[in-house]
FIZAPA-383684 format. One record per atom (N, C-alpha, C): x, y, z; residue in three letters; atom name; residue number from 1. Coordinates in steps of 0.02 Angstrom, whole numbers, plus 50000, padded with zeros to 5 digits. Layout:
<drenfis>
X, Y, Z, ALA, CA, NUM
...
</drenfis>
This chain:
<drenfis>
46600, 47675, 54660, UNK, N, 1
46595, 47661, 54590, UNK, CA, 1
46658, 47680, 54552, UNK, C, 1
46640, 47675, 54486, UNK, N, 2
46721, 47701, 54438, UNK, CA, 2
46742, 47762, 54457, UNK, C, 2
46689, 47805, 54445, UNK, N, 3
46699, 47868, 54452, UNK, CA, 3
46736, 47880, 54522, UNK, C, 3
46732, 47869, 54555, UNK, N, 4
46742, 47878, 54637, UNK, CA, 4
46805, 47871, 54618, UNK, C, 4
46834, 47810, 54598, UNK, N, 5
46904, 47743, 54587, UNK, CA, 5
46948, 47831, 54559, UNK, C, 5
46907, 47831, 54493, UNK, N, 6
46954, 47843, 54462, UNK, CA, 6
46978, 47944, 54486, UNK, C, 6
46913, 47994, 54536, UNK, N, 7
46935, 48038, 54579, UNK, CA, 7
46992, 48018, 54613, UNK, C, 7
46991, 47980, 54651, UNK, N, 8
47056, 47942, 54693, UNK, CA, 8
47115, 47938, 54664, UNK, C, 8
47103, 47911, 54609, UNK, N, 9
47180, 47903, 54580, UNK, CA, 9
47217, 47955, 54555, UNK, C, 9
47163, 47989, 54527, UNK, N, 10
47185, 48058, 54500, UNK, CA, 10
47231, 48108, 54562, UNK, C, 10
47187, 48111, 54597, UNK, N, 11
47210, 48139, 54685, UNK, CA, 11
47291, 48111, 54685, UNK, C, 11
47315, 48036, 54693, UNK, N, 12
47365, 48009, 54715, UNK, CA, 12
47390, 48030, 54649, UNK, C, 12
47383, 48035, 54585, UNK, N, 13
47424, 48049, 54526, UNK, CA, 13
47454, 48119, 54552, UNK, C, 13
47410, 48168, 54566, UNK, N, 14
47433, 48234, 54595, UNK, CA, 14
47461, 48285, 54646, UNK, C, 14
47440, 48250, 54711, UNK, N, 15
47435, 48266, 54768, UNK, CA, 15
47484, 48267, 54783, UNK, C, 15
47516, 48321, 54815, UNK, N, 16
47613, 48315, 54837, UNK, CA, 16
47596, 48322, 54917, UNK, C, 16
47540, 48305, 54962, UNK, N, 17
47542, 48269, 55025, UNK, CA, 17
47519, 48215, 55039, UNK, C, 17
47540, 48162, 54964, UNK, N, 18
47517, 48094, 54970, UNK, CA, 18
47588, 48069, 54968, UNK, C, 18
47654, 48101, 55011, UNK, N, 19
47731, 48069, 55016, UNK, CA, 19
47722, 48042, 55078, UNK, C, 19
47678, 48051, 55136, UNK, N, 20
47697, 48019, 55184, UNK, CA, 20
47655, 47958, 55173, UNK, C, 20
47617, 47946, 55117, UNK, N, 21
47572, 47870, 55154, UNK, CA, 21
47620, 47825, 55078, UNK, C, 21
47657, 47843, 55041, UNK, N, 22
47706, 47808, 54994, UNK, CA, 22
47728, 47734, 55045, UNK, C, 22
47743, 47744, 55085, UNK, N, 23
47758, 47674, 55135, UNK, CA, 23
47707, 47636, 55114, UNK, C, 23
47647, 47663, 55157, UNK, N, 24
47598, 47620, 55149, UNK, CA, 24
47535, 47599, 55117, UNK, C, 24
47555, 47651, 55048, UNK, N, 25
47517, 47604, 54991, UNK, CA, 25
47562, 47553, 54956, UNK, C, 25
47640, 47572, 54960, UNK, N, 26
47670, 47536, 54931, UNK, CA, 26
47659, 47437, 54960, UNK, C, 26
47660, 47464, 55040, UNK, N, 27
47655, 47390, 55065, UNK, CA, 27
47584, 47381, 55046, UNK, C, 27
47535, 47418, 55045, UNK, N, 28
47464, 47375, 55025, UNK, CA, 28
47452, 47364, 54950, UNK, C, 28
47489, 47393, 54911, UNK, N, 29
47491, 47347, 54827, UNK, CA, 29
47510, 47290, 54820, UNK, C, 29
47575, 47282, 54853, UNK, N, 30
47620, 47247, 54877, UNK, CA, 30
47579, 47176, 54911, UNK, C, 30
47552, 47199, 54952, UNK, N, 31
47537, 47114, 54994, UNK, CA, 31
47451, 47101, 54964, UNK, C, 31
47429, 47159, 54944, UNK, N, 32
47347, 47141, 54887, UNK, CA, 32
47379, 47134, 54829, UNK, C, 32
47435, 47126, 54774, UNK, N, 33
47428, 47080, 54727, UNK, CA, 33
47442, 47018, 54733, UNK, C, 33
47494, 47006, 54800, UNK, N, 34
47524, 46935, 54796, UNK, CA, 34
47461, 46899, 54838, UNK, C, 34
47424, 46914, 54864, UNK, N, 35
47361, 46882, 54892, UNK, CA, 35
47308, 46865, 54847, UNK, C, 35
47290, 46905, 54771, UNK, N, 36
47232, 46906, 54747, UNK, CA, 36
47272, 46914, 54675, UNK, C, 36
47319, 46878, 54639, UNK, N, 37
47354, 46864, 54591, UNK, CA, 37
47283, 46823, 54524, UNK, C, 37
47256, 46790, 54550, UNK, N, 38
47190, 46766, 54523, UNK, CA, 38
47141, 46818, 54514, UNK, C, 38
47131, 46858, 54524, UNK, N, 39
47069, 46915, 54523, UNK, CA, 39
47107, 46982, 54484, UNK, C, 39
47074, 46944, 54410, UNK, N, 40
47110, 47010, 54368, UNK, CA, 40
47077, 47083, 54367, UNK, C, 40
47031, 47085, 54384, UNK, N, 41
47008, 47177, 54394, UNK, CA, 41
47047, 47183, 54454, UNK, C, 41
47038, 47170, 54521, UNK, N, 42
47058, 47194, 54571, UNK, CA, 42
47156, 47199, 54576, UNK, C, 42
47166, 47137, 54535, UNK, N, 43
47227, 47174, 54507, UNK, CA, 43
47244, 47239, 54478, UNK, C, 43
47213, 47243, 54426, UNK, N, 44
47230, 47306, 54382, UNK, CA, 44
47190, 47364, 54408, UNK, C, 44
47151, 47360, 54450, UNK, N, 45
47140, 47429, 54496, UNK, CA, 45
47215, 47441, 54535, UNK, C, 45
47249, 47391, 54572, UNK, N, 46
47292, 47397, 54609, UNK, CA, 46
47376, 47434, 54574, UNK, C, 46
47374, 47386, 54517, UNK, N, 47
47409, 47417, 54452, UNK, CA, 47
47395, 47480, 54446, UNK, C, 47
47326, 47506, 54433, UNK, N, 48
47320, 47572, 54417, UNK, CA, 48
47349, 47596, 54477, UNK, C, 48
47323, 47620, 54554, UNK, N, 49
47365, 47634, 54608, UNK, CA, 49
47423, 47642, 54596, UNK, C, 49
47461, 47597, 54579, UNK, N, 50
47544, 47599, 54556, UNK, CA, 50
47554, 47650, 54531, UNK, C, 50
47521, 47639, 54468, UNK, N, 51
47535, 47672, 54402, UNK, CA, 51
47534, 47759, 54448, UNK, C, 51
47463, 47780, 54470, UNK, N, 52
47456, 47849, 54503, UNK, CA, 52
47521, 47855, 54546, UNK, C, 52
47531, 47836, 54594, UNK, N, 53
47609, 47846, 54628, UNK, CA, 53
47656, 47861, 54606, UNK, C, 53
47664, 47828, 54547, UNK, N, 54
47727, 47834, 54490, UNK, CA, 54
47723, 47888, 54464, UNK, C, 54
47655, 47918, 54425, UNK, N, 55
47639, 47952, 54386, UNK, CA, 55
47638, 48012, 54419, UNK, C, 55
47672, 48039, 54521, UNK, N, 56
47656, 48089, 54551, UNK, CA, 56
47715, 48136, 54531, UNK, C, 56
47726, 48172, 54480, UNK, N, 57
47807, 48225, 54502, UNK, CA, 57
47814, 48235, 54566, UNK, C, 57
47780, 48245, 54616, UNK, N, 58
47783, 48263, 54696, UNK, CA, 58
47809, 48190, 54733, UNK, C, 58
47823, 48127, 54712, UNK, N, 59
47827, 48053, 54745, UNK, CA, 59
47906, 48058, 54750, UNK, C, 59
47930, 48020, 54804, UNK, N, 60
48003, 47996, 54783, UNK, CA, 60
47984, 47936, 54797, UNK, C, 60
47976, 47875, 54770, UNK, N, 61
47974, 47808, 54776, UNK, CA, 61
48026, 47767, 54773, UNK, C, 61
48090, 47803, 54749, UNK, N, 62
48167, 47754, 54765, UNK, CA, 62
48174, 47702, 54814, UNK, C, 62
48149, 47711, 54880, UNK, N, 63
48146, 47680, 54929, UNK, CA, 63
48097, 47622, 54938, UNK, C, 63
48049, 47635, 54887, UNK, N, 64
47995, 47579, 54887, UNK, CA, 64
47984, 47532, 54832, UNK, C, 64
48009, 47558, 54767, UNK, N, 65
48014, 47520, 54709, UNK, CA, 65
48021, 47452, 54729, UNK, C, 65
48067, 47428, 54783, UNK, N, 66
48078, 47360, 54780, UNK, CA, 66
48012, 47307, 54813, UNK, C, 66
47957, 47341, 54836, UNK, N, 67
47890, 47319, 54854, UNK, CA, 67
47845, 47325, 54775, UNK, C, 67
47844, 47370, 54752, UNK, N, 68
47802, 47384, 54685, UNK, CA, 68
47830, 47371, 54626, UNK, C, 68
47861, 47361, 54615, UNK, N, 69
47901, 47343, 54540, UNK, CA, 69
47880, 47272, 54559, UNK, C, 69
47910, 47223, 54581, UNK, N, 70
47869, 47168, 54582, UNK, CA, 70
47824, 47112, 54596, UNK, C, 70
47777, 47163, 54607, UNK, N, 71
47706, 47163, 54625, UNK, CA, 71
47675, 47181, 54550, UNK, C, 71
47715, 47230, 54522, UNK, N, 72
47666, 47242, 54446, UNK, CA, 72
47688, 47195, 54413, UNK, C, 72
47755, 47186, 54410, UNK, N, 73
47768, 47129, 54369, UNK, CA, 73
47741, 47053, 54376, UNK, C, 73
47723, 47045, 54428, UNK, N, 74
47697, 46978, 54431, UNK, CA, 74
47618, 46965, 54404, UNK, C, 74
47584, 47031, 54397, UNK, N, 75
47518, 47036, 54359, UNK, CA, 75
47524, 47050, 54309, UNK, C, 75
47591, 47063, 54290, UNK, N, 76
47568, 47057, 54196, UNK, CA, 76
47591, 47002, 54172, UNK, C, 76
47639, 46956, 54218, UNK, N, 77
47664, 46876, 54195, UNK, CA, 77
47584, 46849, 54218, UNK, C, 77
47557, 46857, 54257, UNK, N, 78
47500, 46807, 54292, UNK, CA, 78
47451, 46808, 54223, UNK, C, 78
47435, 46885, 54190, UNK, N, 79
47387, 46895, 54136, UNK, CA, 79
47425, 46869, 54060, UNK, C, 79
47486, 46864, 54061, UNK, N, 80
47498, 46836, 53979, UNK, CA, 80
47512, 46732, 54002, UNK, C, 80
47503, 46726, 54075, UNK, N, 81
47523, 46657, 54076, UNK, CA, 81
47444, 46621, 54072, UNK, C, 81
47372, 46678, 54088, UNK, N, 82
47314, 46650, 54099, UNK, CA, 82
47277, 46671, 54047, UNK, C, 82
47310, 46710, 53981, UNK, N, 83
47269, 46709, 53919, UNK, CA, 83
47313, 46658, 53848, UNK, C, 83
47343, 46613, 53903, UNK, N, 84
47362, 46571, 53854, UNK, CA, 84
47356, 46513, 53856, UNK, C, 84
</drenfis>
């Protein structure tokens, strides 16, 4: 449920032994937005994900930005191109 969602994220917002799986949430934001670009919640859960990674002082994501930066960006062009 939300609650669950949003324990989780909190965890990845905080957690400074969530640097080794940075690879591979980055690749699974990454290949679940460009797959499910049509499905705006399950987007912006995935967004949120982002957002928690970003939001870790403990993350170095330099190395991955180029998987997640545009992956978010393409869900916020997908949501101002499908509320218009």
């Amino acid at each position: 449920g939300a609650a669950q969602q949003d324990a989780a994220l909190a965890s990845v917002a905080r957690d400074a032994g969530t640097q080794e799986l940075v690879p591979f949430f980055s690749r699974f934001v990454a290949d679940r937005i460009f797959g499910n670009v049509g499905r705006a919640e399950y987007c912006r859960t995935l967004v949120r994900l982002a957002d928690a990674l970003i939001s870790n002082p403990h993350m170095h994501l330099e190395l991955h930005l180029h998987q997640l930066l545009p992956a978010v960006i393409t869900c916020v062009v997908a949501r101002r191109l499908s509320s218009k």
